[in-house]
ROVO-171248 format. One record per atom (N, C-alpha, C): residue in one letter; x, y, z negated. Coordinates in steps of 0.2 Angstrom, whole numbers, plus 2048, in hexadecimal, padded with zeros to 3 digits. Layout:
N
aXYZ ...
END
This chain:
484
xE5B45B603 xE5545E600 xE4F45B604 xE4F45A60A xE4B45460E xE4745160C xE4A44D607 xE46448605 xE424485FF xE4744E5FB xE444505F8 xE3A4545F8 xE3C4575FC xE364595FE xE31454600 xE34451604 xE2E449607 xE2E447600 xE304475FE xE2D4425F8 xE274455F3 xE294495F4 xE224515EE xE1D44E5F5 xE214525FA xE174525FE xE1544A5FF xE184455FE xE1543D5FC xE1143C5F5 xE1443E5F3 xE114415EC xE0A4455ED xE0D44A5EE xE0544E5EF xDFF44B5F1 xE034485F8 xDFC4445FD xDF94405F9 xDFC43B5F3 xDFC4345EF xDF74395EA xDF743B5E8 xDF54415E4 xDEC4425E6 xDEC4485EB xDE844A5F1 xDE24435F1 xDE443D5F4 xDE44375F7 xDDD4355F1 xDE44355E9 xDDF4305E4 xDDA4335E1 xDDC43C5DF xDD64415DE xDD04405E3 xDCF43F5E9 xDCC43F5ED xDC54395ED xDCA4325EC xDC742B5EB xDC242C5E5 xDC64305DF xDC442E5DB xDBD4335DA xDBD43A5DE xDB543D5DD xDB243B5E2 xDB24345E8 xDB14315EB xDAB42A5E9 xDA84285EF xDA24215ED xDA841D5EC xDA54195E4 xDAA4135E5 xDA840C5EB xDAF4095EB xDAD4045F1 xDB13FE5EE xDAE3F95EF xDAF3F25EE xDB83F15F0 xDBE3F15EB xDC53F05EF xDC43E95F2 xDC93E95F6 xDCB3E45FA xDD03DD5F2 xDCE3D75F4 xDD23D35EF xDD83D45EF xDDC3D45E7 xDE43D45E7 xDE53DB5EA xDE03DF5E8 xDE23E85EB xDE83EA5E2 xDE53E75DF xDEA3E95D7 xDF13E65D7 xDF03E05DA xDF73DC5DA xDFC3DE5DF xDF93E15E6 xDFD3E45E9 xDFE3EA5E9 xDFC3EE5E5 xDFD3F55E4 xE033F65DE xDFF3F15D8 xE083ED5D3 xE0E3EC5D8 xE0E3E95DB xE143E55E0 xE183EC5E5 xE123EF5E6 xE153F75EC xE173FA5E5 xE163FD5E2 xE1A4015DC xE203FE5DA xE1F3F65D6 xE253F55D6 xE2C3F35DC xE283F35E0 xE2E3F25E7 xE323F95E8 xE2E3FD5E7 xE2F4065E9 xE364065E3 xE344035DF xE3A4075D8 xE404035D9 xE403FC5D9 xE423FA5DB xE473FA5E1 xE433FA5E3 xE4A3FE5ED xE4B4065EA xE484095E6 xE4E4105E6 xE5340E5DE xE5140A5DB xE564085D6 xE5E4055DB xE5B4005DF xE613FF5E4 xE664055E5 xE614095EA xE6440D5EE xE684135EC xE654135E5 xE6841B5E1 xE6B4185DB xE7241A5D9 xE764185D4 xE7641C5CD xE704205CF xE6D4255C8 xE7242A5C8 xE7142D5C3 xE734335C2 xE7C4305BE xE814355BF xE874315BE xE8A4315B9 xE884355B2 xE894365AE xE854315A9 xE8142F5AB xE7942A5A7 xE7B4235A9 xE7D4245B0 xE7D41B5B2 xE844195AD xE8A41C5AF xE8F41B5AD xE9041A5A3 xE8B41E59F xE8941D599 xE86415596 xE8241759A xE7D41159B xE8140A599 xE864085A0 xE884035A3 xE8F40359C xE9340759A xE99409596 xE9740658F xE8F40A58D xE8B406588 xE8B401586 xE893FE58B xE863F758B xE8B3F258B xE923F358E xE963EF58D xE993F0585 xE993F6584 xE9C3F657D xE993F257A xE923F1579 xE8D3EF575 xE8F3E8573 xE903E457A xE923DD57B xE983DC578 xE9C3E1577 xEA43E0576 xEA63E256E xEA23E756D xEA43E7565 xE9E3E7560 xE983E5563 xE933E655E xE903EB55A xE8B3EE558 xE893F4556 xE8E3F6551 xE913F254C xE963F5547 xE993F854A xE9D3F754F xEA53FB553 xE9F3FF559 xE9A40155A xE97403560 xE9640B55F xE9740E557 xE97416559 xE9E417557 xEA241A558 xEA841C559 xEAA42555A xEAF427557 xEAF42F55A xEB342E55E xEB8429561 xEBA42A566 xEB642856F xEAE42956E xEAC423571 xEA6429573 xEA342D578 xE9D430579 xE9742E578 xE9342D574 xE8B42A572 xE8842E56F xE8342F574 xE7C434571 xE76432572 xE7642C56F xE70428570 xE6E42356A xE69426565 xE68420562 xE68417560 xE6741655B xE6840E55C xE6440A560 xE5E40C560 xE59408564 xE5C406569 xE5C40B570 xE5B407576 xE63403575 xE69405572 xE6E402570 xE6E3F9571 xE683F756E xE663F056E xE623EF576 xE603EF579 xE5D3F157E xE633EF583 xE6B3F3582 xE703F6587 xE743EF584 xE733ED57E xE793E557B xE763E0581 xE6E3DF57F xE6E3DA586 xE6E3DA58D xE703E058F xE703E2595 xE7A3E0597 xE7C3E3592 xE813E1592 xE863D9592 xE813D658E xE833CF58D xE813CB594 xE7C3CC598 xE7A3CC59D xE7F3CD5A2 xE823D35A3 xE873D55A8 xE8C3D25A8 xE903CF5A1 xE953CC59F xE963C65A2 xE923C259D xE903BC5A1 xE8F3B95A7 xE8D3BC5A9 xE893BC5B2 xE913BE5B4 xE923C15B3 xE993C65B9 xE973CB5BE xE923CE5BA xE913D05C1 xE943D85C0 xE973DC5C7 xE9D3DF5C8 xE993E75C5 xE9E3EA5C2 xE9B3F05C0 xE983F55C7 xE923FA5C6 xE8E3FC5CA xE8A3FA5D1 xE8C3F25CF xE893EF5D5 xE803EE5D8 xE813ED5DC xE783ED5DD xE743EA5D5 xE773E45D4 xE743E05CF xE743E45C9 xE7B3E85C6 xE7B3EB5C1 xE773F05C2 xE783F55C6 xE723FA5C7 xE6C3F95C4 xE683F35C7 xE633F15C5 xE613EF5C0 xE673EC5BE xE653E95B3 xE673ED5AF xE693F55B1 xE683FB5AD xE623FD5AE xE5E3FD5B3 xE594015B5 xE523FC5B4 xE543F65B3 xE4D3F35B2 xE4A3F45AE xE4C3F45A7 xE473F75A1 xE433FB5A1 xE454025A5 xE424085A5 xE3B4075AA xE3E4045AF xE394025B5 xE343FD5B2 xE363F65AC xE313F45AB xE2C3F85A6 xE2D3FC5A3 xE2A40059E xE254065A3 xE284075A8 xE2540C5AC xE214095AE xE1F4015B3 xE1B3FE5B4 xE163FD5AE xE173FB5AA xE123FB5A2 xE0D3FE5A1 xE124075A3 xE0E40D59F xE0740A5A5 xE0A4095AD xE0240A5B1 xDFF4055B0 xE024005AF xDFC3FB5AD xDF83FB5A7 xDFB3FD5A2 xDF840259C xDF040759E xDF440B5A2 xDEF4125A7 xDE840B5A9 xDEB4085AD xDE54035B1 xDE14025AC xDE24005A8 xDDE3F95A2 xDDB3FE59E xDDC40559E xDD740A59B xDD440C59C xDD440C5A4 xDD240F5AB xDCB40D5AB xDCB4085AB xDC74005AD xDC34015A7 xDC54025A1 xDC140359A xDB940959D xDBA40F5A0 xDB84165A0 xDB54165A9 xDBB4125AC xDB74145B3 xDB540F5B6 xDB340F5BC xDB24075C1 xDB84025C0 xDB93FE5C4 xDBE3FA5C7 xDC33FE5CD xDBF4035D1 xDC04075D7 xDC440E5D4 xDC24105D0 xDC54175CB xDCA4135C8 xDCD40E5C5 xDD340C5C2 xDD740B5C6 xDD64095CA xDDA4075D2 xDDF40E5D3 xDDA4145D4 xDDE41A5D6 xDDF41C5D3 xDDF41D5CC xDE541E5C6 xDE841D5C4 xDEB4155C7 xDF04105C3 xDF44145CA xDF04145D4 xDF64185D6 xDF841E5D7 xDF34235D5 xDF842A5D3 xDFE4295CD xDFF4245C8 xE014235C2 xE0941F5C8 xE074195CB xE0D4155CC xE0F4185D4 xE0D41C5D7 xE1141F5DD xE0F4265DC xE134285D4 xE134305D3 xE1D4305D5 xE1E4365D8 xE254335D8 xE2B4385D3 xE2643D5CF xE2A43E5C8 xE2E4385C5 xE284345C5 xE2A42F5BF xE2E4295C3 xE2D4265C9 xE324235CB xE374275CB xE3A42B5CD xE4342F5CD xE4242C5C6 xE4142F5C1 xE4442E5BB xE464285BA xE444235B9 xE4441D5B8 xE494185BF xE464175C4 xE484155CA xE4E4185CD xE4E41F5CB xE534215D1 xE5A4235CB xE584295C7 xE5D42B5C2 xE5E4265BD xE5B4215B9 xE5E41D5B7 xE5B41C5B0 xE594235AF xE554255A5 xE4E4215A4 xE5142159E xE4C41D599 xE4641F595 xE44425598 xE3F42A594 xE38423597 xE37421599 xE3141D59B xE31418596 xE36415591 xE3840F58C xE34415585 xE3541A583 xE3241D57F xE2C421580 xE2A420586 xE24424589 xE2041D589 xE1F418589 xE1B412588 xE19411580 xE2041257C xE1D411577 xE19417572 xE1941E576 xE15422575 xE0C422574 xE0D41E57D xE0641E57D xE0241657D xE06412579 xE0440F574 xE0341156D xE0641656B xE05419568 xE0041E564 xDFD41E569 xDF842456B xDF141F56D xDF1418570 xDEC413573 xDEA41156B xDEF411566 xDF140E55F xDEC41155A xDEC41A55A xDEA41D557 xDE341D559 xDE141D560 xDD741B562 xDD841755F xDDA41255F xDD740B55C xDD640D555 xDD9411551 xDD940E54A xDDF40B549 xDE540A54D xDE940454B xDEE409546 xDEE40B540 xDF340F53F xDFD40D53E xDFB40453D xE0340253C xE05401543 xE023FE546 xE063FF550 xE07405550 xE0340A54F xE04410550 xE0C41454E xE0C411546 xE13413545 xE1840E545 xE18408547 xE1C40654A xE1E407550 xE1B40C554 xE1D40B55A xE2141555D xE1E419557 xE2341E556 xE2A41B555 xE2A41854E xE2F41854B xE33416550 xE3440E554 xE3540B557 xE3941055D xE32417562 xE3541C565 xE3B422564 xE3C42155C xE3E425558 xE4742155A xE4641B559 xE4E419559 xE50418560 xE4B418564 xE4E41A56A xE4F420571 xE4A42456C xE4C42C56F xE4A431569 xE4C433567 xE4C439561 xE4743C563 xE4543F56B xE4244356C xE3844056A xE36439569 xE32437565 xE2E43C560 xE35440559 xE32441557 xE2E448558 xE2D44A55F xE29450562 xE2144F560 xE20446561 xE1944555E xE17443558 xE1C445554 xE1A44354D xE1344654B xE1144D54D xE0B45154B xE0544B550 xE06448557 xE02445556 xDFF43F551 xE0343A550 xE0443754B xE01436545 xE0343E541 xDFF44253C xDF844353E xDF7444543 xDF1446544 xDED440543 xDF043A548 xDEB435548 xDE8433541 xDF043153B xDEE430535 xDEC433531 xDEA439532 xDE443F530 xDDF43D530 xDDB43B537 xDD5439538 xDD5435536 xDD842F536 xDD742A532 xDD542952E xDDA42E526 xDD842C51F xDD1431520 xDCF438523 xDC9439522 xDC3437524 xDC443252A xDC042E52C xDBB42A528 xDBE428522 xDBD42351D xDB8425519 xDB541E518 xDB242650F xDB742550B xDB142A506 xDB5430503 xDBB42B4FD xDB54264FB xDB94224F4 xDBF41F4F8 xDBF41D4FE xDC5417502 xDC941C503 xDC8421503 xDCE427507 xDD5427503 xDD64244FB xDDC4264F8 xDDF41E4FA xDDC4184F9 xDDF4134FC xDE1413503 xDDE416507 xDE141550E xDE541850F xDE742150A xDEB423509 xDF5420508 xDF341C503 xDF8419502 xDF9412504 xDF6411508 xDF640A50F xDFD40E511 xDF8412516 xDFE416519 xE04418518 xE03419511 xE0C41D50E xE0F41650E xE0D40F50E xE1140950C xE13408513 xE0D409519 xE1040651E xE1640B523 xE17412521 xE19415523 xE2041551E xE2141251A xE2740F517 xE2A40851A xE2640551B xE293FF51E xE2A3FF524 xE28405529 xE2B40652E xE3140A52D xE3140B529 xE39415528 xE3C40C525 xE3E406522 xE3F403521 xE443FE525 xE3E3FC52B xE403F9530 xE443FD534 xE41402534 xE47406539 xE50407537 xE4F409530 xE5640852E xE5940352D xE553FD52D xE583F652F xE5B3F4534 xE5A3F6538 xE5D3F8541 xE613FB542 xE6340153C xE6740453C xE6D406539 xE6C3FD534 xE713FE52F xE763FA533 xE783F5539 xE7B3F253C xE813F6540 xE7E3FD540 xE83403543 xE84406540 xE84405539 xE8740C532 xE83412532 xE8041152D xE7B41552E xE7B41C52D xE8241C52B xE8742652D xE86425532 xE8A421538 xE8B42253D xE83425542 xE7F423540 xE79422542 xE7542A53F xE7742C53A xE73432538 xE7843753C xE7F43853D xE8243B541 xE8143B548 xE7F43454A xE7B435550 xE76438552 xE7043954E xE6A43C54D xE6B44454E xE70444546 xE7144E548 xE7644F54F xE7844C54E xE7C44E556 xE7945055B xE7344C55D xE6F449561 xE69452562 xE6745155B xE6145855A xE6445D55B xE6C46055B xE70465559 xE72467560 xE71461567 xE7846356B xE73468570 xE7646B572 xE7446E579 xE72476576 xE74479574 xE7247F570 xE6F483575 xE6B48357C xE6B489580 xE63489580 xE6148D583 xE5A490583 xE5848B588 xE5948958D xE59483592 xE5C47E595 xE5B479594 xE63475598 xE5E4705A0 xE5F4755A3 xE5B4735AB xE534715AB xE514745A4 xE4A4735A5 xE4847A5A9 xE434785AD xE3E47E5B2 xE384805B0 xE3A4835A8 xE324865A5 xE3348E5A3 xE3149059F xE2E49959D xE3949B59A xE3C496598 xE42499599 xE474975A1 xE454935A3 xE454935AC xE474985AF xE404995AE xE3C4A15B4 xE414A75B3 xE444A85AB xE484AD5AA xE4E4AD5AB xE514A75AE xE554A55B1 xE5B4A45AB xE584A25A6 xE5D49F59F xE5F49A59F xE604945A5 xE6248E5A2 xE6848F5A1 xE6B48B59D xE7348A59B xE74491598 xE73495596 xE7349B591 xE7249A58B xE7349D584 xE7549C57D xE6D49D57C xE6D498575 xE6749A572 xE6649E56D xE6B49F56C xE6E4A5567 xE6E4AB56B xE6B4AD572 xE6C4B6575 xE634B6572 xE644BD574 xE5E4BF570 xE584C2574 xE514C5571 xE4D4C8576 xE494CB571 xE4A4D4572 xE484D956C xE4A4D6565 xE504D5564 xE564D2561 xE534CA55D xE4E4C655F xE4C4C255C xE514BD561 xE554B855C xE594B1562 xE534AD566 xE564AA56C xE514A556E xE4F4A356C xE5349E566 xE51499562 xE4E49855F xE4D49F55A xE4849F558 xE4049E55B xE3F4A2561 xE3B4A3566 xE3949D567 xE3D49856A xE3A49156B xE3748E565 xE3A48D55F xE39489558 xE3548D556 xE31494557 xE29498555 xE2549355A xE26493562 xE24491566 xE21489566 xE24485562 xE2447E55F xE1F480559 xE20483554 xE1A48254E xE13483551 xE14488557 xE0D48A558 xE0948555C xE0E48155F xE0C47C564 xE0847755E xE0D47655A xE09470556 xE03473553 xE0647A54F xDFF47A54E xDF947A54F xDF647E556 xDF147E55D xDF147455D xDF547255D xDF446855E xDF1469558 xDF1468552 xDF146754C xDE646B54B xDE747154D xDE147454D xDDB470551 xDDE46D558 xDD846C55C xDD846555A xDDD461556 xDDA45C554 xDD345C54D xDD446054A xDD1462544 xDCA463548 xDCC46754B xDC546854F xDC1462554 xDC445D556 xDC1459559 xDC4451555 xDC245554D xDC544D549 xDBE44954C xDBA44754F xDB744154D xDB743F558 xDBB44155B xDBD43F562 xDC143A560 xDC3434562 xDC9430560 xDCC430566 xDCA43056E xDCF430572 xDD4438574 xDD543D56E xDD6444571 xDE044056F xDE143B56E xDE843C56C xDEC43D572 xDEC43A579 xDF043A57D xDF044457E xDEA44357D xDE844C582 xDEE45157D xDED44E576 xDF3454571 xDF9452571 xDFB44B573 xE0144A575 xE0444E57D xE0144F581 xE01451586 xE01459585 xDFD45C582 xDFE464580 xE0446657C xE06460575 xE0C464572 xE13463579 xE1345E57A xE1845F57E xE1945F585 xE15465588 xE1346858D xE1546F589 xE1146F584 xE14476582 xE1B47857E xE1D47157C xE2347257A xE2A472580 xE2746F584 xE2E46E58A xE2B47658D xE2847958E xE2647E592 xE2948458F xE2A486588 xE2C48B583 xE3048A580 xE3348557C xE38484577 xE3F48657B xE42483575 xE4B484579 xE4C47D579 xE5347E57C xE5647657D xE52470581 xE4E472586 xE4A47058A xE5046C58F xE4E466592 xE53464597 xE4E46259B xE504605A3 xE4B45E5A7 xE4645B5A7 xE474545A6 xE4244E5A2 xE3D44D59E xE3F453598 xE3B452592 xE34452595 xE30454599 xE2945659C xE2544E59D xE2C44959F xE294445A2 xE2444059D xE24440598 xE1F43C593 xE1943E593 xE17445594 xE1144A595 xE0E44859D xE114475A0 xE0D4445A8 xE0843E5A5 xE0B4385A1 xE0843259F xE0443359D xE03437597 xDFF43A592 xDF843D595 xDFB44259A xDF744559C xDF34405A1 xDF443D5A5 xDF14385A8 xDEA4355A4 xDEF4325A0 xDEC42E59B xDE5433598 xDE643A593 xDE143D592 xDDD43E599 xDDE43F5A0 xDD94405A4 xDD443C5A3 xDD64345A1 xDD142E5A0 xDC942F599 xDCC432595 xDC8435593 xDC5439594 xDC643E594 xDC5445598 xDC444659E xDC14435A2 xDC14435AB xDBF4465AC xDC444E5AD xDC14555AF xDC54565B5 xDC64585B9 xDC845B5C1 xDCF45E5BE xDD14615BA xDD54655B8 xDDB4625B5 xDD945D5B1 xDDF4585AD xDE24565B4 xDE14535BB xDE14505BE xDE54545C3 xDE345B5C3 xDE745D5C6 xDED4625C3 xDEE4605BD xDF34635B7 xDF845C5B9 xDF44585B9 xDF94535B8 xDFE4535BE xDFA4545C6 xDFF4545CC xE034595CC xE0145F5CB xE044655C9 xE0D4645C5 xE0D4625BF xE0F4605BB xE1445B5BF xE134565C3 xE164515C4 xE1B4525CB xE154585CE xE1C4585D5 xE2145E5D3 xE204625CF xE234695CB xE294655C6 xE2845E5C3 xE2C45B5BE xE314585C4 xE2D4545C7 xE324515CD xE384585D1 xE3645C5D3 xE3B4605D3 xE404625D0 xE3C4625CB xE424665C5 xE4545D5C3 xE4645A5C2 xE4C4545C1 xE4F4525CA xE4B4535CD xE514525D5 xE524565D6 xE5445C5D3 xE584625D6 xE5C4605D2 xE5F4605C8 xE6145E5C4 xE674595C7 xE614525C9 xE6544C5CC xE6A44C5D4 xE6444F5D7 xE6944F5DE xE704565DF xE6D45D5DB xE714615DE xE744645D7 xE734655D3 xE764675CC xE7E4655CD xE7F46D5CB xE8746D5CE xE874735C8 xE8C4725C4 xE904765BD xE9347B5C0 xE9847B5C3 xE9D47F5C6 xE964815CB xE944845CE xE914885D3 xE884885D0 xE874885CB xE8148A5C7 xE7F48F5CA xE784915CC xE754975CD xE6E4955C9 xE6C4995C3 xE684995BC xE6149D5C0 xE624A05C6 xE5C4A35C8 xE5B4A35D1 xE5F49C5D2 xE5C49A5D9 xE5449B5DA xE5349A5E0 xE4C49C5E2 xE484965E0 xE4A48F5DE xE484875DE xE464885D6 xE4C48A5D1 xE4A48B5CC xE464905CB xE444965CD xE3F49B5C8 xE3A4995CD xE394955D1 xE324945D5 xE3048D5D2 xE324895D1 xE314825CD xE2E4865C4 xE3148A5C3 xE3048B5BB xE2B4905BC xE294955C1 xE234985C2 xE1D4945C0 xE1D48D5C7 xE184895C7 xE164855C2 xE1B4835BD xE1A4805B5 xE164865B2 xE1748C5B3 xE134905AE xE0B4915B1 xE0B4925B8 xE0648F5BA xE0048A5B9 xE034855B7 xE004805B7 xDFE47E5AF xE0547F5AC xE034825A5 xDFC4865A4 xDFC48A5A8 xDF748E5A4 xDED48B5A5 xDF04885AC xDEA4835AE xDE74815A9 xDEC47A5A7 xDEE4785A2 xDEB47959B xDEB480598 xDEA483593 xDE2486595 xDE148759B xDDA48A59B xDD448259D xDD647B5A0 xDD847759D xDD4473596 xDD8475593 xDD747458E xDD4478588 xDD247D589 xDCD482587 xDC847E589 xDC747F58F xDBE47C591 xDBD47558E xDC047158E xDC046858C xDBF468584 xDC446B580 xDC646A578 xDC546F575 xDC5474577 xDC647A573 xDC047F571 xDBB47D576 xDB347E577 xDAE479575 xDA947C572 xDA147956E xDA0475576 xD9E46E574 xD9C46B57A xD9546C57D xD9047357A xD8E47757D xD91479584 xD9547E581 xD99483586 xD9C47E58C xD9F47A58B xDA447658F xD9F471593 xD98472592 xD9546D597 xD9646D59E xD964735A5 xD964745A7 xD9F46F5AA xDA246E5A7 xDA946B5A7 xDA74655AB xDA44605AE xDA245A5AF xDA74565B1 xDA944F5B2 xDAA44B5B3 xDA84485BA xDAE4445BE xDAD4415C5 xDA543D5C3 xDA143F5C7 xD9C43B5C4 xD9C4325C8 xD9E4325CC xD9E42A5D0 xDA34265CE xDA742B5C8 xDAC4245C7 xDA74205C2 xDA04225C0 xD9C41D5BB xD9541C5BF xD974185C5 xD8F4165C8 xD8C4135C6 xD8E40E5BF xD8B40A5B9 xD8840D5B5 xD864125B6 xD854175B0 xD7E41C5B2 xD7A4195B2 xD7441E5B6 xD744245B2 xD724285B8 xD704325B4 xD6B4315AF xD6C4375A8 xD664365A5 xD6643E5A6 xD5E43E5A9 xD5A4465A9 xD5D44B5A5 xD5C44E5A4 xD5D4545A1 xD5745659D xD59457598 xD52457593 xD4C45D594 xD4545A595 xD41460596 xD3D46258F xD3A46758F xD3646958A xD32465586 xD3145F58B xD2A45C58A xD2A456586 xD34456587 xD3444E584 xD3445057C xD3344B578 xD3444B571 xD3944E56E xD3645256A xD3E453565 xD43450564 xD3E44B561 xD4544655E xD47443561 xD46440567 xD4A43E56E xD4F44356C xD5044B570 xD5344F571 xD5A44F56B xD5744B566 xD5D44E561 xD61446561 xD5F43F561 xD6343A565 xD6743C56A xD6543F56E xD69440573 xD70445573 xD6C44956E xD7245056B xD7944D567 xD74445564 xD7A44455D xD7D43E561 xD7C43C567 xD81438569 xD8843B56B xD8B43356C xD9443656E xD9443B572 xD91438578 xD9243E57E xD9144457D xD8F449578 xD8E44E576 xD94451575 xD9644E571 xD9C45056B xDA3450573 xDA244D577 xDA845057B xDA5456580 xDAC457581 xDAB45F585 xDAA45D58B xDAA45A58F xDAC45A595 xDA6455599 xDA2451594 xDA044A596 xD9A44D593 xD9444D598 xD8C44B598 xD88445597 xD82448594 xD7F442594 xD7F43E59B xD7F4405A1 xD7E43C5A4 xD844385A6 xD8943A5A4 xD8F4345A8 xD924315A0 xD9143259B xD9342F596 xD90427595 xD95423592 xD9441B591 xD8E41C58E xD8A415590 xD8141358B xD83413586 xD8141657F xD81413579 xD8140B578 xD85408574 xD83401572 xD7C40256F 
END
């Protein structure tokens, strides 16, 4: 447990460190500060990909997978006599890893093997920050992307996940928030190609469908009014042609096989919690029926009220902030913030796509608050998967050790942050929410404009009313980008 702790309080400090730079004077970096900060992240994952053989039930899937794949090709690859709870996607992913090992010889769980399980996830975790960086650099200096890209790549939730235990949540976490990069743009077919796409390789993709919906909402009514029924149906063809391709992908596995995969997959785990550390945590429900009751309603029910309401509050504040184009990561980061937090059938991991997300909406929103949900969030999730990966033991389970109801406290905690949060930012007349401000020195390009006096013109006063920086909650006239 040692280590574990050092690693939260590295975290912390790493944390601490980059909030600190970033309401800080920016300063000229030293050359190749970005190439060697890529290079320290990926050596960090690396040397603990080494060192740690993952979690044993995953690596050994993983690596068992992957041979199959090479060995009988997707037609013979689902089987009832054969354990697979995994979609087609990464399937193809785990054939060339496998044809790899074959070939090559290299011995099962070896250093080498280890690493050509674990390298997809790690390159994809690498992405998402470089991703962070290149938006970063869009909003803030050269010096602000710098300590974003490293709160982002020496967070150390997300290294375990990928680096140490072995999971793939980073492979569909990427394509989310391209997903969502898709939806600002305007790009609506990337956008649903890149669901679909996270759809075949982890079910749990389609959590974001509602954002999705949202974008493509804005979208058509973005338009005018006459274009509104043909972009309509743009979308309904392209959204065929991806539900298309996807079953093309899936017809190589039988595509029974494959829908039984799906229900199996949504179906398994019936309990109120499976080692997630959120509001059924705290009550000391993991591994408990979701079917026991509270004032005679089942849990599951409770969780599945607790998901319509999420979407709809997501669904509400995007209506209300239809003409913001960058709110999608912030409602991707809310529904499933709220979903991992209250639903049933929660496991540990599920939170980790919501760190990204929420990073990412900080970039927009550079409020003090997102930033420190986001650390909050990260060393509370790091927890909750190293207690899972190091100590989780079946036979001597205790559902209300002091580790879990004090980790699932702090999630509630931070959640609520979170939610007050996002009241001020979203949910609030950008009147009301001025007082909210933004690091002002991550924009030293950006001169202060006065504050309007009585004396200036009217109709100045109402340019300055009907620009962008208005319409956000958080962002002033004075630190908001110059009009083109």
């Amino acid at each position: 447990m040692f280590f574990v702790h050092l690693s939260a309080l590295l975290g912390i400090l790493v944390f601490i460190f980059c909030l600190r730079k970033l309401g800080g004077t920016p300063k000229k970096l030293p050359e190749y500060s970005l190439t060697i900060l890529i290079l320290a992240a990926l050596f960090v994952r690396i040397l603990c990909a080494g060192l740690s053989k993952g979690f044993d039930n995953d690596t050994a899937c993983f690596a068992s997978w992957a041979d199959r794949m090479f060995q009988v090709r997707p037609s013979g690859f689902y089987s009832p006599d054969t354990f697979t709870d995994y979609p087609p996607g990464y399937m193809y992913v785990l054939w060339l890893l496998g044809a790899i090992r074959n070939l090559t010889g290299m011995a099962y769980y070896s250093l080498p093997h280890l690493l050509l399980l674990k390298i997809p996830a790690i390159l994809c975790d690498m992405g998402c920050g470089l991703i962070l960086y290149r938006e970063a650099k869009k909003k803030f200096t050269e010096y602000g992307a710098f300590f974003v890209a490293a709160a982002y790549f020496f967070n150390p939730a997300l290294i375990l996940n990928s680096s140490v235990w072995g999971q793939v949540d980073s492979i569909f976490t990427l394509l989310v928030i391209i997903m969502c990069l898709s939806l600002i743009r305007g790009k609506m077919y990337p956008a649903l190609i890149c669901f679909g796409t996270g759809v075949l390789i982890k079910p749990h993709t389609l959590l974001f469908a509602p954002i999705l919906f949202a974008g493509m909402l804005d979208h058509i009514l973005s338009a005018e009014k006459n274009a509104r029924l043909s972009l309509t149906v743009q979308l309904f063809f392209q959204c065929l042609s991806v539900g298309a391709g996807m079953v093309f992908l899936c017809v190589p596995f039988g595509l029974e096989h494959v829908w039984k995969q799906y229900f199996s997959t949504v179906t398994s785990y019936p309990y109120a919690a499976v080692n997630a550390y959120n509001f059924w945590g705290f009550f000391g429900l993991n591994w408990v029926s979701q079917d026991n009751t509270f004032l005679g309603i089942p849990y599951s029910v409770i969780g599945w009220t607790c998901i319509a309401a999420a979407v709809a509050v997501t669904l509400l504040i995007s209506l209300r902030s239809r003409k913001d184009r960058e709110k999608y990561p912030f409602l991707g980061a809310l529904l499933m913030i709220s979903v991992f937090m209250f639903s049933v059938r929660m496991h540990e991991r599920y939170l980790y796509p919501a760190l990204t997300l929420l990073l990412l909406a900080f970039l927009y929103r550079p409020c003090k608050q997102f930033f420190l949900c986001y650390g909050g969030f990260s060393v509370l999730h790091f927890y909750n998967t190293a207690d899972v990966l190091f100590f989780y033991n079946p036979v001597e389970y205790d559902r209300t050790s002091p580790l879990i109801i004090s980790v699932s406290l702090g999630m509630l905690v931070c959640t609520g942050l979170f939610y007050h949060s996002v009241f001020r930012t979203y949910w609030r007349t950008p009147a009301e929410a001025g007082g909210n401000a933004p690091f002002p020195r991550l924009f030293p390009d950006r001169p202060a404009v006065k504050k309007s006096s009585s004396s200036r013109p009217r109709a100045k006063q109402q340019v300055l009313s009907a620009s962008p920086s208005a319409e956000e909650s958080v962002m002033t006239v004075a630190w908001s980008r110059p009009l083109a």
